[in-house]
TIMIPA-159215 format. One record per residue: residue number from 1; residue in three letters; x, y, z of N, C-alpha, C in turn. Coordinates in Angstrom, 2 decimals, decimal comma. Layout:
REM residues N
[NUM; 'ALA'; [X; Y; Z]; [X; Y; Z]; [X; Y; Z]] ...
This chain:
REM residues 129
[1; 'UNK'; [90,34; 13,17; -39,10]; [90,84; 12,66; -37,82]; [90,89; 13,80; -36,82]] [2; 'UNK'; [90,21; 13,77; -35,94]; [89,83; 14,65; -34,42]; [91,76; 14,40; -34,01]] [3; 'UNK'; [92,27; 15,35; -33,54]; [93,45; 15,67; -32,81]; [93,23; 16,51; -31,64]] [4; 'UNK'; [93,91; 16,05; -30,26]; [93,58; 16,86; -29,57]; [95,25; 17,44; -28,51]] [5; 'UNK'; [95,57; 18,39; -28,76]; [97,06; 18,98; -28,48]; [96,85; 19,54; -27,30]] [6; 'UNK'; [97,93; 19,30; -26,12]; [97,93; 19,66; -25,09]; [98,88; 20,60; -24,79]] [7; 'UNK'; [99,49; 21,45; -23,95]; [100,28; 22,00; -23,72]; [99,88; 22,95; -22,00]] [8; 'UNK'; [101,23; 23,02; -21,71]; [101,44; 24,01; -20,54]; [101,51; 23,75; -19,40]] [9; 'UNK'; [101,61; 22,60; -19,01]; [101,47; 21,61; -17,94]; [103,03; 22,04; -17,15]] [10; 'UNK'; [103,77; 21,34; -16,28]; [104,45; 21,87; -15,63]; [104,82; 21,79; -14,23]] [11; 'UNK'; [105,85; 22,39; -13,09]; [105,76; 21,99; -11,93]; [105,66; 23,78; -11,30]] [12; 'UNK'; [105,42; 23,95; -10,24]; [105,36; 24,99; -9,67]; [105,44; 24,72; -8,20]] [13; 'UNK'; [105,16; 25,84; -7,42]; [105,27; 25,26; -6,03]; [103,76; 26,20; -5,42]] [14; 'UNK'; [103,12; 25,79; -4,25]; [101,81; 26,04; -3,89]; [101,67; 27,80; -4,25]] [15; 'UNK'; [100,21; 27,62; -4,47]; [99,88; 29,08; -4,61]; [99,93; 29,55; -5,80]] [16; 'UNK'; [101,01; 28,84; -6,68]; [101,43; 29,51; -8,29]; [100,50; 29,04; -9,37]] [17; 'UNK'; [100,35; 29,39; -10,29]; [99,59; 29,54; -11,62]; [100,25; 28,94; -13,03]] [18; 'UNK'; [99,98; 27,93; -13,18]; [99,62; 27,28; -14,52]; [98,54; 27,65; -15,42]] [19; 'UNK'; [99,14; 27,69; -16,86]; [98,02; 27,60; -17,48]; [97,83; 26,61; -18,76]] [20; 'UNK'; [96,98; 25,80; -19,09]; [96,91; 24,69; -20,13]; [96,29; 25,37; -20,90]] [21; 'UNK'; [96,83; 24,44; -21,77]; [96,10; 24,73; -23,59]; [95,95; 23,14; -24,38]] [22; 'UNK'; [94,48; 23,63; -24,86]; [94,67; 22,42; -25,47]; [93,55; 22,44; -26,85]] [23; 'UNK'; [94,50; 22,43; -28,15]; [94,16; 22,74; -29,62]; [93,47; 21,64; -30,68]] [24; 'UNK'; [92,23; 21,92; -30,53]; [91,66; 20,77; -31,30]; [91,86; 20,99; -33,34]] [25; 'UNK'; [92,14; 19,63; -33,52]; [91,35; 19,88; -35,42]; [91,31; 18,58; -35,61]] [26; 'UNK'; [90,13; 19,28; -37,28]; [89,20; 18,04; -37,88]; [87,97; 17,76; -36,71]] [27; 'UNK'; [87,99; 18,79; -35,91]; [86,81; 18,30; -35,14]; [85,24; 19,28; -35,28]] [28; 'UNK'; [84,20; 18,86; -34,66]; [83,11; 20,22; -35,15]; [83,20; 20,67; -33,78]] [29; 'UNK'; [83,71; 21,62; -33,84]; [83,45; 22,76; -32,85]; [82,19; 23,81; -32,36]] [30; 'UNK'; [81,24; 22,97; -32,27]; [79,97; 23,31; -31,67]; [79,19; 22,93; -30,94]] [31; 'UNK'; [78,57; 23,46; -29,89]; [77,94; 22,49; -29,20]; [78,55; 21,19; -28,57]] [32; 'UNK'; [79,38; 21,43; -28,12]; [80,16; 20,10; -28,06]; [80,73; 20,05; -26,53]] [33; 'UNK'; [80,84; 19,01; -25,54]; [81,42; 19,68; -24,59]; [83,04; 18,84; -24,85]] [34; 'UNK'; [83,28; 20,17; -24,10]; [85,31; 20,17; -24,14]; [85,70; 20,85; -22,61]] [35; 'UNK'; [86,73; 19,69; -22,32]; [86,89; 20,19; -21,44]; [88,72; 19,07; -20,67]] [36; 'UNK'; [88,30; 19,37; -19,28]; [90,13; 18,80; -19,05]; [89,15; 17,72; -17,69]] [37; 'UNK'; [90,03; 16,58; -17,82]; [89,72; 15,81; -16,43]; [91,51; 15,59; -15,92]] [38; 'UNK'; [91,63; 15,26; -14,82]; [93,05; 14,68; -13,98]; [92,59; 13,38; -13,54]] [39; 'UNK'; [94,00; 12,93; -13,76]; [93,86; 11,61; -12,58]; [95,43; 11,65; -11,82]] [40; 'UNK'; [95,42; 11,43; -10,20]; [96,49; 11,32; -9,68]; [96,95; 9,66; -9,62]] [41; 'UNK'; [98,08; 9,30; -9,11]; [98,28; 7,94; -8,97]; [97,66; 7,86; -7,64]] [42; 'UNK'; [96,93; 6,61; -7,59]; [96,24; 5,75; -7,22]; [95,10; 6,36; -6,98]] [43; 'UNK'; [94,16; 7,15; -7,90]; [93,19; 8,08; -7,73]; [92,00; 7,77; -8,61]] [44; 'UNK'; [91,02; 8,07; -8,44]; [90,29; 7,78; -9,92]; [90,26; 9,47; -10,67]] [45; 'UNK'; [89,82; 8,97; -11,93]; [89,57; 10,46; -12,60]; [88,69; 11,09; -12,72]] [46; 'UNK'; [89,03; 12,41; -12,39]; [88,42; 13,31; -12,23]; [87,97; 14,62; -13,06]] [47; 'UNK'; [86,44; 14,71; -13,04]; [86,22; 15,94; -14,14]; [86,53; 16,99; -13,57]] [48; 'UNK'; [87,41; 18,36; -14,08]; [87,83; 19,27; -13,34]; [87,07; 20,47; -14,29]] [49; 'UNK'; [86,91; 20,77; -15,03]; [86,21; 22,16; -15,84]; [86,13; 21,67; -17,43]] [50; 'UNK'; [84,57; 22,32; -17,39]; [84,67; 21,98; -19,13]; [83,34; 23,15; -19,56]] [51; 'UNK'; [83,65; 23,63; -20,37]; [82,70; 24,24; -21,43]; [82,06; 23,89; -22,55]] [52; 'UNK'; [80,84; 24,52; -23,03]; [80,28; 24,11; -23,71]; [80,57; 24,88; -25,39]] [53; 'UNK'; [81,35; 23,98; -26,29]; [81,62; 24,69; -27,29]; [81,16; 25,67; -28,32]] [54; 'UNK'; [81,78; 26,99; -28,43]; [80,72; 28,33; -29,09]; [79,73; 28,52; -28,13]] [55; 'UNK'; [79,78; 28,29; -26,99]; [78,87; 28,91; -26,31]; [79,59; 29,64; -24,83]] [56; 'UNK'; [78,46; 29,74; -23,62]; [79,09; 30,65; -22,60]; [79,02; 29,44; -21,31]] [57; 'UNK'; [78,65; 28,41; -21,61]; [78,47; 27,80; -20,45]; [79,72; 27,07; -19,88]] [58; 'UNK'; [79,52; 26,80; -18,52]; [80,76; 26,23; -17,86]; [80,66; 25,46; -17,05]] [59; 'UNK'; [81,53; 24,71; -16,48]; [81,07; 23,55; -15,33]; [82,53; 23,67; -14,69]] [60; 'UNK'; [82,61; 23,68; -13,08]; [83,94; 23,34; -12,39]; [83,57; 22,35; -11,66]] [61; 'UNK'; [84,04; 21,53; -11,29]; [84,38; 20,48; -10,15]; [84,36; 21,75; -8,89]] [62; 'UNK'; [84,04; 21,00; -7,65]; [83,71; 22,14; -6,75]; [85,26; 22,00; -5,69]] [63; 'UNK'; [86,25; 21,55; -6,27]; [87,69; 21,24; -5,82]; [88,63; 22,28; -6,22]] [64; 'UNK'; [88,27; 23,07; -7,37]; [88,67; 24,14; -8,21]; [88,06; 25,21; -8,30]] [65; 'UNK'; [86,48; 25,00; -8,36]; [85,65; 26,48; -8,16]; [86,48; 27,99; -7,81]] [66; 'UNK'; [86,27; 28,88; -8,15]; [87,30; 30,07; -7,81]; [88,51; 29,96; -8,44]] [67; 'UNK'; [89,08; 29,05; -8,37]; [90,49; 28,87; -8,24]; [91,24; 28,46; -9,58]] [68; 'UNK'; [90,57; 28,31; -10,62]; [90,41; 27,54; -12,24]; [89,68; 27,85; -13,33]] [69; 'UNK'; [90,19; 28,74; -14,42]; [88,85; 29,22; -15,06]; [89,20; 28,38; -16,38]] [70; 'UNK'; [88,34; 28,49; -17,13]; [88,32; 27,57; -18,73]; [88,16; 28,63; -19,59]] [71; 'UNK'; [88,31; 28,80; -20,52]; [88,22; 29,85; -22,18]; [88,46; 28,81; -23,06]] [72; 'UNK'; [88,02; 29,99; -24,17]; [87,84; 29,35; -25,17]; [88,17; 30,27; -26,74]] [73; 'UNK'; [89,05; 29,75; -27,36]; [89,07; 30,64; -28,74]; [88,66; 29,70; -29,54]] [74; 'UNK'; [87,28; 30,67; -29,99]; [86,77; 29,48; -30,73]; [87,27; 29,61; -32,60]] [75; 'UNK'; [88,08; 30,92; -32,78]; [88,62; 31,13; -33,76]; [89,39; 30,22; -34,08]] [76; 'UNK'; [90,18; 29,73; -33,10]; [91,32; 28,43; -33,16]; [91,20; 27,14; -32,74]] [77; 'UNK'; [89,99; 26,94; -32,33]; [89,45; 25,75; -31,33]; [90,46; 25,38; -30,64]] [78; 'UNK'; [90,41; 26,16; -29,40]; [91,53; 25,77; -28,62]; [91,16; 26,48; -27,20]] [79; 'UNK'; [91,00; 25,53; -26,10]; [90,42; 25,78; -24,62]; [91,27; 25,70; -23,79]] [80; 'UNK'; [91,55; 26,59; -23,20]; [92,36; 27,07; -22,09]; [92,02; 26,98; -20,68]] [81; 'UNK'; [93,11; 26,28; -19,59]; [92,35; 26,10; -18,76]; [92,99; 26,66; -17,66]] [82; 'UNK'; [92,82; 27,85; -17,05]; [93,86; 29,20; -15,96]; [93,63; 28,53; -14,78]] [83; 'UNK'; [94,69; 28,26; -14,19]; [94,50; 27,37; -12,93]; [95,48; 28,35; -12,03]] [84; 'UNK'; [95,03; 28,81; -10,85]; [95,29; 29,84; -9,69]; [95,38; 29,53; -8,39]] [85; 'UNK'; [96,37; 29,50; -7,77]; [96,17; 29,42; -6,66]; [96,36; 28,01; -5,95]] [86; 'UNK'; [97,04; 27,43; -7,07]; [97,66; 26,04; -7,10]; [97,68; 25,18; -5,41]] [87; 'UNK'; [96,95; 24,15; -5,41]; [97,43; 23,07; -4,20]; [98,25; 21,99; -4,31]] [88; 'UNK'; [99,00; 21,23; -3,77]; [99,39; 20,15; -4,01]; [98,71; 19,21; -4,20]] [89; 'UNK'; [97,74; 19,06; -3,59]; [96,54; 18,01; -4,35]; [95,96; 18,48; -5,53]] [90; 'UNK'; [96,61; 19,25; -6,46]; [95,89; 19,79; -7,79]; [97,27; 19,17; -8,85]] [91; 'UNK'; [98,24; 18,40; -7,64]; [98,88; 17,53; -8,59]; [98,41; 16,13; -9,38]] [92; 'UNK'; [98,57; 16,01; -10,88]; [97,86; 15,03; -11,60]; [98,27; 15,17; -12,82]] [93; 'UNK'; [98,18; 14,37; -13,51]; [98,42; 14,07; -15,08]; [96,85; 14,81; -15,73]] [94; 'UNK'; [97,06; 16,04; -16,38]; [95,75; 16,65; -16,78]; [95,54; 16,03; -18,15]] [95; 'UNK'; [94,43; 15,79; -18,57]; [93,80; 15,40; -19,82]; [92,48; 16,04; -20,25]] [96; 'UNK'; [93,16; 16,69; -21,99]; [91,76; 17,50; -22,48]; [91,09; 16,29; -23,16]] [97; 'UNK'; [89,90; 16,83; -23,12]; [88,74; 16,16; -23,92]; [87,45; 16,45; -24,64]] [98; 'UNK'; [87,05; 15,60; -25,10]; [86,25; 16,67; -25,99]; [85,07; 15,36; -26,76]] [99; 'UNK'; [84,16; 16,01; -26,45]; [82,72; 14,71; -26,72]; [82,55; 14,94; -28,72]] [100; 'UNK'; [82,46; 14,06; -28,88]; [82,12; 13,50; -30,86]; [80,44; 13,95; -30,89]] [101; 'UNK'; [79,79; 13,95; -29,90]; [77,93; 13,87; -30,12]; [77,68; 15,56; -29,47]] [102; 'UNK'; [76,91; 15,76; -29,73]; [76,04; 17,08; -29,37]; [75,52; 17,05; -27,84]] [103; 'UNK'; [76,28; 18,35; -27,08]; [76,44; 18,50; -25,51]; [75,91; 18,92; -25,15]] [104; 'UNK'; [74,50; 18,36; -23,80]; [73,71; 19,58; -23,09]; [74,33; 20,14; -22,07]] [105; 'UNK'; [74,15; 21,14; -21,58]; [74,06; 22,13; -20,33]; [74,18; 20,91; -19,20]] [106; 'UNK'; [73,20; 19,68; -18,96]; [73,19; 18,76; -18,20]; [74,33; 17,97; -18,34]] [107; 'UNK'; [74,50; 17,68; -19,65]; [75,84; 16,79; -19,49]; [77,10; 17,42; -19,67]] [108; 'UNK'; [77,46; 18,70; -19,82]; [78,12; 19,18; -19,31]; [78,90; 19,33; -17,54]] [109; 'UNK'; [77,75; 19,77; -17,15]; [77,32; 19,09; -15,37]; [77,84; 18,01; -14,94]] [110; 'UNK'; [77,52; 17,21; -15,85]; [77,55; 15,88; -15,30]; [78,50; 14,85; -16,24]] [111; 'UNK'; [80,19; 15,44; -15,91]; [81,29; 14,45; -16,77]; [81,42; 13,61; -16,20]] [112; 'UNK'; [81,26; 12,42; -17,80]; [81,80; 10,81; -17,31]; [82,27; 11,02; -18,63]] [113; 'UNK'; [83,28; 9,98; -18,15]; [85,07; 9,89; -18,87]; [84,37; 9,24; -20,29]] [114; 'UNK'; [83,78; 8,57; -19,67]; [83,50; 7,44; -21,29]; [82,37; 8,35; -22,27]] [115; 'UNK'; [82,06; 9,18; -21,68]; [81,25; 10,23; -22,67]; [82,04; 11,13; -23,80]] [116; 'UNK'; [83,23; 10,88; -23,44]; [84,17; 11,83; -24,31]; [85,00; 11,14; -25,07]] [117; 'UNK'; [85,04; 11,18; -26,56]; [85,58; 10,26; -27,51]; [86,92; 10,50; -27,76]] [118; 'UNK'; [87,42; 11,82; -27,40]; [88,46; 12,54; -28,19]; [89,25; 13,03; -26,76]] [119; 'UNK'; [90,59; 12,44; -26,38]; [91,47; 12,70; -25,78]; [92,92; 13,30; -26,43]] [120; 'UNK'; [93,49; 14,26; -25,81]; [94,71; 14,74; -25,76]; [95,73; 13,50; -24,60]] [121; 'UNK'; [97,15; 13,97; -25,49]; [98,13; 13,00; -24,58]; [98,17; 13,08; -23,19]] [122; 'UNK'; [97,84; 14,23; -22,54]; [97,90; 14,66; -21,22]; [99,47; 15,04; -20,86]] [123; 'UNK'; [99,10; 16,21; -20,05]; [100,33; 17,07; -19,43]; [100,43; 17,03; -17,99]] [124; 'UNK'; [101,58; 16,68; -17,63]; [101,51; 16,66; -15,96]; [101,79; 18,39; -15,10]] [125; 'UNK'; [100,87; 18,32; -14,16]; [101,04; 18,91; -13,12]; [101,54; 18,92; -12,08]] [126; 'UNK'; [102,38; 19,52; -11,56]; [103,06; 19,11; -10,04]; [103,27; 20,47; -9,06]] [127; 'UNK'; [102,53; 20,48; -8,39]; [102,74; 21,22; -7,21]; [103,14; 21,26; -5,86]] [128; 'UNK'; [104,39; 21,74; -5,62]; [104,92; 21,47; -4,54]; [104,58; 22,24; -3,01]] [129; 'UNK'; [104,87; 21,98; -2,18]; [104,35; 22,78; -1,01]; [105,59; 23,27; -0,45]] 
C-alpha cells in the first residue's frame, strides 16, 4: 500500500517561508513524477512543482518560479517543497502526489490531477498580508 505523509504546512504572514514535506512508502521510487498541487476555495487545482523521481528534473508553475524550490531525498523518499517569499494568494490547501506509471520529462511539464494515483491528506497554507 503506497502512503503518502504530509507535513509542514502552516500560517505565516507575506514574505515568510514555509517548508513542506511529504514521505512516501511501499511505493517505487523511480522515475516517477512526485510532486505538490493546491487548491484554494472556490479555485480549481493547481500544479505547483514536481520532480522527476531519482532524477534532476523539475517543473514549477510559473506563479512560483523563483520563489519555490522542490528536493528530494531519495534515501527516504521524501520531497520537499521550500516555498519563499510567501504571497497571500499562495494561500491553499497543498497536496503531495505522486504518479503509480513511469514519468516523462513531458509529463512532468504537463500536470493533470487525474494522472497522479497517490495523494497525501494535504496541509494548509495561509498567508497573511
Amino acid at each position: 500500500q503506497v502512503l503518502l505523509v504530509e507535513s509542514g504546512g502552516g500560517s505565516v504572514q507575506a514574505g515568510g517561508s514555509l517548508r513542506l514535506s511529504c514521505a512516501a512508502s511501499g511505493y517505487t521510487y523511480r522515475n516517477r513524477c512526485m510532486g505538490w498541487f493546491r487548491q484554494a476555495p472556490d479555485k480549481e487545482r493547481e500544479g505547483v512543482a514536481f520532480v522527476l523521481t531519482g532524477g534532476s528534473v523539475t517543473y514549477y508553475a510559473s506563479s512560483v518560479k523563483g520563489r519555490f524550490t522542490i528536493s528530494q531525498d531519495i534515501a527516504n523518499l521524501t520531497v520537499y517543497l521550500q516555498m519563499s517569499s510567501l504571497k497571500p494568494e499562495d494561500s491553499a490547501m497543498y497536496y503531495c502526489a505522486a504518479t503509480a506509471r513511469y514519468c516523462s520529462a513531458w509529463d512532468l511539464a504537463n500536470p493533470r490531477d487525474y494522472e497522479y494515483q497517490y495523494w497525501g491528506q494535504g496541509t494548509q497554507v495561509t498567508v497573511s498580508s
